[in-house]
KEVOMI-485906 format. One record per atom (N, C-alpha, C, CB): x, y, z; chain; residue number from 1; atom name; residue in three letters. Coordinates in nm, 2 decimals, always signed. Glycine has a CB too. Layout:
BEGIN
[atom [X, Y, Z], A, NUM, CA, ALA] ...
***
This chain:
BEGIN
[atom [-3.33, -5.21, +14.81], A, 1, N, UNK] [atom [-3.35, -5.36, +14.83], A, 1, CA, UNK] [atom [-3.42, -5.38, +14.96], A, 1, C, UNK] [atom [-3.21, -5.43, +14.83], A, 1, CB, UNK] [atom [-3.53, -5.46, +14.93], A, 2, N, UNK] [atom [-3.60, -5.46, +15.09], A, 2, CA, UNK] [atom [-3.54, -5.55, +15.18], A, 2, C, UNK] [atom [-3.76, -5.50, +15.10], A, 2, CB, UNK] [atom [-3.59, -5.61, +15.28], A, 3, N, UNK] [atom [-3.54, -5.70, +15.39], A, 3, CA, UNK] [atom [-3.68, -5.74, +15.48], A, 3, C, UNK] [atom [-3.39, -5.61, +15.51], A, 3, CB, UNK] [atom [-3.66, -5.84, +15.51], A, 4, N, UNK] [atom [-3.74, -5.90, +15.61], A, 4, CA, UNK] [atom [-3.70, -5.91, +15.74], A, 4, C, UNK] [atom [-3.76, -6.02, +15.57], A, 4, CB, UNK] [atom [-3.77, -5.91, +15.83], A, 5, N, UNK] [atom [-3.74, -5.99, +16.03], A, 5, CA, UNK] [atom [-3.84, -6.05, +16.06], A, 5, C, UNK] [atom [-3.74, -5.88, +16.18], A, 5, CB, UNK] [atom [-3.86, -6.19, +16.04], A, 6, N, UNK] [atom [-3.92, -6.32, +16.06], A, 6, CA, UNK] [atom [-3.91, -6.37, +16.23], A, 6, C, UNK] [atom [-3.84, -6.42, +15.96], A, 6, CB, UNK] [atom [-4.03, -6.36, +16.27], A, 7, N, UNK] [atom [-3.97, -6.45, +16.44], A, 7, CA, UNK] [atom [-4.10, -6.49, +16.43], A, 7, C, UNK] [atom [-3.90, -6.35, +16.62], A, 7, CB, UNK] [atom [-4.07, -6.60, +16.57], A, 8, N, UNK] [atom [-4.16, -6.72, +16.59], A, 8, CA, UNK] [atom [-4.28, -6.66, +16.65], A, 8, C, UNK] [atom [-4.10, -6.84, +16.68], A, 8, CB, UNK] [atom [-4.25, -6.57, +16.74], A, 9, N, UNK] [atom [-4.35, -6.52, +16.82], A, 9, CA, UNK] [atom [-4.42, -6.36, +16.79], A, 9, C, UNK] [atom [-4.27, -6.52, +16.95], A, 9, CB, UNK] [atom [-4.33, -6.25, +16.76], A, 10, N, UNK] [atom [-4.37, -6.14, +16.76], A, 10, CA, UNK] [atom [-4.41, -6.12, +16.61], A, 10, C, UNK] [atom [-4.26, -6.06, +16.81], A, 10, CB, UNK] [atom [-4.48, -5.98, +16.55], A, 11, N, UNK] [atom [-4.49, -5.98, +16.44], A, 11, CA, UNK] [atom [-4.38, -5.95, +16.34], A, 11, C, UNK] [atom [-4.58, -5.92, +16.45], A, 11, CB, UNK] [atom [-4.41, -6.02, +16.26], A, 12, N, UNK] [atom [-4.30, -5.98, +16.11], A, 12, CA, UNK] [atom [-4.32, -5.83, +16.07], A, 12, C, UNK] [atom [-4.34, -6.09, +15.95], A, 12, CB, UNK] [atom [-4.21, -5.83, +16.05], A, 13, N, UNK] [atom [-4.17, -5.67, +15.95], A, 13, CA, UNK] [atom [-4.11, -5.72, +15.84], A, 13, C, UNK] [atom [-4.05, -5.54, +16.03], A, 13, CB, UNK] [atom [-4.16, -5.64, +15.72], A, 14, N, UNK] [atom [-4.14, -5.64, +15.58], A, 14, CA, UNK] [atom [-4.08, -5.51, +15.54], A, 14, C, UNK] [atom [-4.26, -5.66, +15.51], A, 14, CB, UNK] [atom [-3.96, -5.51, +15.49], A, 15, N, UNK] [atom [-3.89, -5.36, +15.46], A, 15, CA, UNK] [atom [-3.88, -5.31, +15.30], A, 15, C, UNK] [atom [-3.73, -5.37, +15.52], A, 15, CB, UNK] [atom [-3.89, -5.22, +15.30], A, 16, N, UNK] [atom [-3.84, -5.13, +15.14], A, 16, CA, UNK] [atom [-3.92, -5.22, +15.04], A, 16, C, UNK] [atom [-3.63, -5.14, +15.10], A, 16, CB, UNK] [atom [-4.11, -5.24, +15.02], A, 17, N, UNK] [atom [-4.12, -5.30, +14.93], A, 17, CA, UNK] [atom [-4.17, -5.21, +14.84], A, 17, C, UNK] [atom [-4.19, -5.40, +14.95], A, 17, CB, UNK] [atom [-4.14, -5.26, +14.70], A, 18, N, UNK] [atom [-4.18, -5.21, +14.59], A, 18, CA, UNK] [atom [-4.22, -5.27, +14.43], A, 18, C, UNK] [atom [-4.10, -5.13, +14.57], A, 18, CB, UNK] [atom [-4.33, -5.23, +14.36], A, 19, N, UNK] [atom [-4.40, -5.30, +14.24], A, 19, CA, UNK] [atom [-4.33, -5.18, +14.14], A, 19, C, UNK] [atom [-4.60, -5.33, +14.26], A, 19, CB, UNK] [atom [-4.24, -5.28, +14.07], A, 20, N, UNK] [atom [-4.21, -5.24, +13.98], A, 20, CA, UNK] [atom [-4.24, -5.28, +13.80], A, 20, C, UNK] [atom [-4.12, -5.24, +14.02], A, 20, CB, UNK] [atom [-4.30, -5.15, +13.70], A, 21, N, UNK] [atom [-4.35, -5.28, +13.58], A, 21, CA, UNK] [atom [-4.22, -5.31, +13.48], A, 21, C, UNK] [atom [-4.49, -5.22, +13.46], A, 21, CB, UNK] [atom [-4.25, -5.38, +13.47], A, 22, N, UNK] [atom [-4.16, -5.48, +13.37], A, 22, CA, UNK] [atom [-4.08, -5.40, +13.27], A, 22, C, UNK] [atom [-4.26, -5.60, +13.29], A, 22, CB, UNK] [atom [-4.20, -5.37, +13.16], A, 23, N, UNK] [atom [-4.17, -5.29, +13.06], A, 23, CA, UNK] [atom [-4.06, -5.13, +13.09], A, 23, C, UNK] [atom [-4.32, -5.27, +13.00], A, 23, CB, UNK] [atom [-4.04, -5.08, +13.21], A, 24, N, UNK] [atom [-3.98, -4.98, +13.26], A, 24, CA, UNK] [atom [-3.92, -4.99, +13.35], A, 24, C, UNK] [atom [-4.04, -4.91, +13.28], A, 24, CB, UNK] [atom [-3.79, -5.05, +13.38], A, 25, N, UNK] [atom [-3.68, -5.06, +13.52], A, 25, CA, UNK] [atom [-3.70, -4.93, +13.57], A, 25, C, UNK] [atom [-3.51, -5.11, +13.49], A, 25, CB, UNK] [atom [-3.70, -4.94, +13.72], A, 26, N, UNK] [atom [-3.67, -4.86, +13.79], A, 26, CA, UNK] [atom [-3.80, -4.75, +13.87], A, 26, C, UNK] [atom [-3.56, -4.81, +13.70], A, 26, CB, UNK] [atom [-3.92, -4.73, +13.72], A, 27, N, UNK] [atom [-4.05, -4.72, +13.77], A, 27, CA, UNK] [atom [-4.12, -4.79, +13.87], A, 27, C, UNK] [atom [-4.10, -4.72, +13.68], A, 27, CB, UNK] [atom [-4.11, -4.77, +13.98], A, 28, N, UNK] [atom [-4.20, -4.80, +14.07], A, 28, CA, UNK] [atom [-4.33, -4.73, +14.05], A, 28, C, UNK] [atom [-4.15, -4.79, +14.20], A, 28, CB, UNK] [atom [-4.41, -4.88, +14.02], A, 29, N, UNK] [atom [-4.51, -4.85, +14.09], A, 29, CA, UNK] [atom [-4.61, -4.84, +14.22], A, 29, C, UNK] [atom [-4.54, -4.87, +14.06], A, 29, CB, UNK] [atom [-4.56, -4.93, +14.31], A, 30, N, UNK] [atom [-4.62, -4.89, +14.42], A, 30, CA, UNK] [atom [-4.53, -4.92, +14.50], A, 30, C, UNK] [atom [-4.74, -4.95, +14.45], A, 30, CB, UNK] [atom [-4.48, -4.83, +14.65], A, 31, N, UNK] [atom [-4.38, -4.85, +14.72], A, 31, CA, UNK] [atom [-4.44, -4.84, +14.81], A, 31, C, UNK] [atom [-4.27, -4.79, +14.72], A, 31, CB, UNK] [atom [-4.35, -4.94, +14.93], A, 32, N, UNK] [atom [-4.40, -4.91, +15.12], A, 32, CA, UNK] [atom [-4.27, -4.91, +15.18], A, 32, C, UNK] [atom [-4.52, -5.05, +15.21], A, 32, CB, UNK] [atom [-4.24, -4.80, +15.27], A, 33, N, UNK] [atom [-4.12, -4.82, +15.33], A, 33, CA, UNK] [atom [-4.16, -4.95, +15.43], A, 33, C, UNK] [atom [-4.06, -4.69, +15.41], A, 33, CB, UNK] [atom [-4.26, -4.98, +15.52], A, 34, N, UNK] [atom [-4.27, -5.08, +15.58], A, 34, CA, UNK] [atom [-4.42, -5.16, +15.63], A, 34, C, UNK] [atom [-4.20, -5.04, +15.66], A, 34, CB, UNK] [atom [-4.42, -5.30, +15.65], A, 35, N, UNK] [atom [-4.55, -5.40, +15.66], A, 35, CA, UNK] [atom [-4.51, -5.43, +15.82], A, 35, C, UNK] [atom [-4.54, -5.57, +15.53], A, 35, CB, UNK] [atom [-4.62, -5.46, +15.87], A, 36, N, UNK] [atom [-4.61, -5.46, +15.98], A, 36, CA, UNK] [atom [-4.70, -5.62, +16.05], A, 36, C, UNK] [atom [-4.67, -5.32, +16.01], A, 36, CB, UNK] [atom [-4.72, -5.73, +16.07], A, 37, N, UNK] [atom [-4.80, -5.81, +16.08], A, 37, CA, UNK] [atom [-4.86, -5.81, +16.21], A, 37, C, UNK] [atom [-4.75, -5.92, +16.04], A, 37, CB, UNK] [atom [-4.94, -5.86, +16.24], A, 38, N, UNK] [atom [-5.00, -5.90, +16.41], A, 38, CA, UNK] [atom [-4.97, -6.02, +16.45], A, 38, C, UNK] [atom [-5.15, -5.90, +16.44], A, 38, CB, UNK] [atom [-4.91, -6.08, +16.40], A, 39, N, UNK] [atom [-4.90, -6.23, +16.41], A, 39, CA, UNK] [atom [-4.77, -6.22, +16.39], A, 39, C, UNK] [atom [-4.98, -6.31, +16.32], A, 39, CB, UNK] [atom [-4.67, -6.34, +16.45], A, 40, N, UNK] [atom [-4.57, -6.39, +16.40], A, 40, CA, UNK] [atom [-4.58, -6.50, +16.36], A, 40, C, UNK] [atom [-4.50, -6.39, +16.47], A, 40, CB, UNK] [atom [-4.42, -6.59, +16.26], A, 41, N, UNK] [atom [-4.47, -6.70, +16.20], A, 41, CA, UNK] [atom [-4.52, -6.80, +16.28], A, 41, C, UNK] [atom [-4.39, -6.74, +16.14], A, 41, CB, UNK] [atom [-4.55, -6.89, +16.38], A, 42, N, UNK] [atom [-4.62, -6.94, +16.46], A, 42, CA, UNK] [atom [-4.79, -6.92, +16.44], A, 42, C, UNK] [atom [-4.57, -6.89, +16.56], A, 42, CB, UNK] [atom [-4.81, -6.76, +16.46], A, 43, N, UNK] [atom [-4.94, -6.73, +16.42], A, 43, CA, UNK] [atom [-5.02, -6.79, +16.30], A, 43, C, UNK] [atom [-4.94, -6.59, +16.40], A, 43, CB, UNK] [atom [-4.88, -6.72, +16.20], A, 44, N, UNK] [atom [-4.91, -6.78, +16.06], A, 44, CA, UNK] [atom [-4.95, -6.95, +16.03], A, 44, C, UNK] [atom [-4.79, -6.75, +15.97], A, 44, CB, UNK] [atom [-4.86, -7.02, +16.06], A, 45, N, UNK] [atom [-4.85, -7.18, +16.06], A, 45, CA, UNK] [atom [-5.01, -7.19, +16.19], A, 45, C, UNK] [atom [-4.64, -7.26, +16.13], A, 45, CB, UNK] [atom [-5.05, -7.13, +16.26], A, 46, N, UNK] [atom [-5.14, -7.21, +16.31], A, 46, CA, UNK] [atom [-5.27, -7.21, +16.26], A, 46, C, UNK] [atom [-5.15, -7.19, +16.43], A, 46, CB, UNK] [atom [-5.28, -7.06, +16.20], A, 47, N, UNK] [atom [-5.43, -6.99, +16.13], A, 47, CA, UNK] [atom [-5.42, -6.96, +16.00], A, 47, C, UNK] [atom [-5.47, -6.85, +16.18], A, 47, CB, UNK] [atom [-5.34, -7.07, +15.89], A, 48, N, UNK] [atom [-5.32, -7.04, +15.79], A, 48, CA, UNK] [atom [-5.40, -6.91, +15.69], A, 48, C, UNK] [atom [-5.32, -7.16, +15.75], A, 48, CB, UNK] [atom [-5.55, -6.94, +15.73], A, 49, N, UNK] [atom [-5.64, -6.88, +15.62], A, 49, CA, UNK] [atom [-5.67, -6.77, +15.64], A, 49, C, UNK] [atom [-5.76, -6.93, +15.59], A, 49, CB, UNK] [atom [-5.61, -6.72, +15.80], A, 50, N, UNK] [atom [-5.66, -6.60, +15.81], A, 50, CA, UNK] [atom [-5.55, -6.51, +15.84], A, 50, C, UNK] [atom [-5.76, -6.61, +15.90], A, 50, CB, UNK] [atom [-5.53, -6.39, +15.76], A, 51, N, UNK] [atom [-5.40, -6.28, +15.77], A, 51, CA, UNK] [atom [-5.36, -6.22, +15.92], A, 51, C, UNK] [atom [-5.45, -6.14, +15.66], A, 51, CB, UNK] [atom [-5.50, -6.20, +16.01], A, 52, N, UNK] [atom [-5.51, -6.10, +16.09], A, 52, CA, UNK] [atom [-5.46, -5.97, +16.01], A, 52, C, UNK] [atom [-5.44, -6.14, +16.21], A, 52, CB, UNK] [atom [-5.43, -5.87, +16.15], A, 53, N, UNK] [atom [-5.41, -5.71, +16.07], A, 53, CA, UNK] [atom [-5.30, -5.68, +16.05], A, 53, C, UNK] [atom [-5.45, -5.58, +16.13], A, 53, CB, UNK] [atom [-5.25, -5.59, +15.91], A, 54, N, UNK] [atom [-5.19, -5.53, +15.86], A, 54, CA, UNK] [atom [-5.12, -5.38, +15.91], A, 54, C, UNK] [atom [-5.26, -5.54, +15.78], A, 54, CB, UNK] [atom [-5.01, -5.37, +15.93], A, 55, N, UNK] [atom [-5.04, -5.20, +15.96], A, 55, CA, UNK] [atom [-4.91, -5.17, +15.79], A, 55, C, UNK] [atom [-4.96, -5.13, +16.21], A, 55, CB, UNK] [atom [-4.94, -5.09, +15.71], A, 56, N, UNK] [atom [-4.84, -5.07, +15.61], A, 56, CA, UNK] [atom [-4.85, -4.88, +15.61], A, 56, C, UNK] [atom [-4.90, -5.16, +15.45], A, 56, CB, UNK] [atom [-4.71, -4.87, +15.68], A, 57, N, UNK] [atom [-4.64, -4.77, +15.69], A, 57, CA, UNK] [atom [-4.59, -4.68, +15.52], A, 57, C, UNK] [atom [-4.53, -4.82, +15.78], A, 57, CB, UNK] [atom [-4.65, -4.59, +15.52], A, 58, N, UNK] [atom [-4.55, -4.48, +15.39], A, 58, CA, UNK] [atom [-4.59, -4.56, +15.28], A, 58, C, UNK] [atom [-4.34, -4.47, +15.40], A, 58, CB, UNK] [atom [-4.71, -4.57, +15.21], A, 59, N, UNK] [atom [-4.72, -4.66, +15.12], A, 59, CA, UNK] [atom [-4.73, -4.57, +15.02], A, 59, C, UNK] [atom [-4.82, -4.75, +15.12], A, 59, CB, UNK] [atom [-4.72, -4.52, +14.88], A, 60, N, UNK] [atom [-4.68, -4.47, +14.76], A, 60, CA, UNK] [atom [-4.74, -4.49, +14.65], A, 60, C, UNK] [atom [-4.58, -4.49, +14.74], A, 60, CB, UNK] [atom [-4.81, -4.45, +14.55], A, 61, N, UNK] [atom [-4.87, -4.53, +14.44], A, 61, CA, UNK] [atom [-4.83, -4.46, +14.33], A, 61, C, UNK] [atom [-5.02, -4.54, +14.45], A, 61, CB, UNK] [atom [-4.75, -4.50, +14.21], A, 62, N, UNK] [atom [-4.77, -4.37, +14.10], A, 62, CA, UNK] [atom [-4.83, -4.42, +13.97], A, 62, C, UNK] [atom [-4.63, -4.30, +14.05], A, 62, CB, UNK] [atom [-4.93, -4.33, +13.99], A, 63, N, UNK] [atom [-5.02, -4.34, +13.84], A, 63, CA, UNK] [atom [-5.02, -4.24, +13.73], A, 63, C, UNK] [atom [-5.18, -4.35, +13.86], A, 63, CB, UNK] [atom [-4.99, -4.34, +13.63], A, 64, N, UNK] [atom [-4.97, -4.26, +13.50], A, 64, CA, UNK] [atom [-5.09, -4.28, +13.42], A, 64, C, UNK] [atom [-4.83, -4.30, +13.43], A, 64, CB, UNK] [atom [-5.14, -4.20, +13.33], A, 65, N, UNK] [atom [-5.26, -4.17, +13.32], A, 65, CA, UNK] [atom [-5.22, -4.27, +13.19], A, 65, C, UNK] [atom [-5.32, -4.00, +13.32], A, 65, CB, UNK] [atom [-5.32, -4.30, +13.10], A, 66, N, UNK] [atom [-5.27, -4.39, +12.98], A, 66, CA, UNK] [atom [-5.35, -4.36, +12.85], A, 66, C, UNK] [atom [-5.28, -4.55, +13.02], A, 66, CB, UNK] [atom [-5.36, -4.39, +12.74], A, 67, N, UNK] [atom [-5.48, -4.36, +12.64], A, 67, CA, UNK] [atom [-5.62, -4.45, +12.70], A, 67, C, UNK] [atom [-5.42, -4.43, +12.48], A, 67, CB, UNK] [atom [-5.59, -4.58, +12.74], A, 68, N, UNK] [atom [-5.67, -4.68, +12.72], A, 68, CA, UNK] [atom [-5.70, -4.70, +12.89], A, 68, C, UNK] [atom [-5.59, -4.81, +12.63], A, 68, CB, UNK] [atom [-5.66, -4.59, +12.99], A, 69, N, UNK] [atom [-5.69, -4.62, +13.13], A, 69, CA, UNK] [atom [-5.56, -4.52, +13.16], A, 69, C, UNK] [atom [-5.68, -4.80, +13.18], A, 69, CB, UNK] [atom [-5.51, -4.66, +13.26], A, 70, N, UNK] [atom [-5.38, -4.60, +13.38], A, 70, CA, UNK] [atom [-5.30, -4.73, +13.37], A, 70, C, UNK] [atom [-5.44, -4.56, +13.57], A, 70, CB, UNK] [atom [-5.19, -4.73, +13.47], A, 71, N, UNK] [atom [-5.11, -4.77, +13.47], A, 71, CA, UNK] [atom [-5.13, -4.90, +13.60], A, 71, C, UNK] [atom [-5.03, -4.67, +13.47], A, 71, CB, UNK] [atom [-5.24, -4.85, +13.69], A, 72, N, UNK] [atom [-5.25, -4.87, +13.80], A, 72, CA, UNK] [atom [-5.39, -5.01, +13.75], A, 72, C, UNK] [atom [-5.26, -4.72, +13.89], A, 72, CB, UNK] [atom [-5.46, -4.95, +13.67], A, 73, N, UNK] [atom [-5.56, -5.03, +13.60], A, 73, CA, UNK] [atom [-5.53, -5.19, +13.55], A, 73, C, UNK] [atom [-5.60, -4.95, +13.49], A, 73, CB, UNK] [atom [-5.40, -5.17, +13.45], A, 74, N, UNK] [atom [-5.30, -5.25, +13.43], A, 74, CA, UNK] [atom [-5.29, -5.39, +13.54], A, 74, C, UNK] [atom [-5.18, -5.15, +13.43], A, 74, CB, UNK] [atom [-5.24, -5.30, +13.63], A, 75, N, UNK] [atom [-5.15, -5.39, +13.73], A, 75, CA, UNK] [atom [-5.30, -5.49, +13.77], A, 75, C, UNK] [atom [-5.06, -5.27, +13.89], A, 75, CB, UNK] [atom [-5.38, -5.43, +13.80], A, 76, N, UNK] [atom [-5.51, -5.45, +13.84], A, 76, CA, UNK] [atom [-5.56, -5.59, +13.79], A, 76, C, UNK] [atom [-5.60, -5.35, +13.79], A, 76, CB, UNK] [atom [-5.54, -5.55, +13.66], A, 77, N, UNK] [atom [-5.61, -5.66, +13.55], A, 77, CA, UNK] [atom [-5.52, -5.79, +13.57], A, 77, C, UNK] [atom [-5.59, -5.59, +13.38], A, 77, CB, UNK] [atom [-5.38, -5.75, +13.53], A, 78, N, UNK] [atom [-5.31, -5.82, +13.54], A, 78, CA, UNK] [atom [-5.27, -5.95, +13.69], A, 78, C, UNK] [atom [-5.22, -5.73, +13.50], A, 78, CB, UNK] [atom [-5.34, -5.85, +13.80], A, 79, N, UNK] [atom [-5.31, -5.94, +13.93], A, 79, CA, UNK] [atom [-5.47, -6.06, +13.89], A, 79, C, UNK] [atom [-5.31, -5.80, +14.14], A, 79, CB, UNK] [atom [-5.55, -5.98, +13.83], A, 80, N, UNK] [atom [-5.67, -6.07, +13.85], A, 80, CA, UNK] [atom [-5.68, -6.16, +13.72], A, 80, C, UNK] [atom [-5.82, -5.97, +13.86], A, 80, CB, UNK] [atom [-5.60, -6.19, +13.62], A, 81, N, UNK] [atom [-5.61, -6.25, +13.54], A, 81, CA, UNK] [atom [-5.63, -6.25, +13.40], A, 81, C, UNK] [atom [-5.65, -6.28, +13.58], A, 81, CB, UNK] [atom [-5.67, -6.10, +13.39], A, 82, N, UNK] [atom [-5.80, -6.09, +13.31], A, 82, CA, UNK] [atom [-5.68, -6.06, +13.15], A, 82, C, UNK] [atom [-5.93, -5.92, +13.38], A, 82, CB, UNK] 
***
């Protein structure tokens, strides 16, 4: 189960995230033990449009090969709409 640490000033940390598909509990597909922000929420609320940097620790991807592609192709499609 992941967890968050939100503060006004320093950057946020994001813990234990993972994409899991639907059709298969427990298959993760993409895991990060941890997100790292440059910004704290303050940062966020002042510069809405802009993320600043990222640092994402231990990130994980598993692709399963498919008839019609991958698994990872999927997810792809699916974040973009298509």
């Amino acid at each position: 189960m992941g967890s968050v640490q939100l503060r006004w000033f320093s950057p946020i940390h994001l813990y234990d995230i993972s994409i899991e598909q639907i059709d298969r509990p427990g298959f993760k597909l993409l895991s990060v033990d941890e997100v790292i922000t440059e910004k704290g929420l303050l940062g966020f609320l002042w510069s809405q449009n802009q993320l600043g940097r990222l640092e994402i620790i231990s990130p994980v991807i598993d692709v399963e090969l498919l008839q019609d592609g991958s698994n990872v192709e999927n997810l792809a499609r699916a974040l973009s709409g298509e």
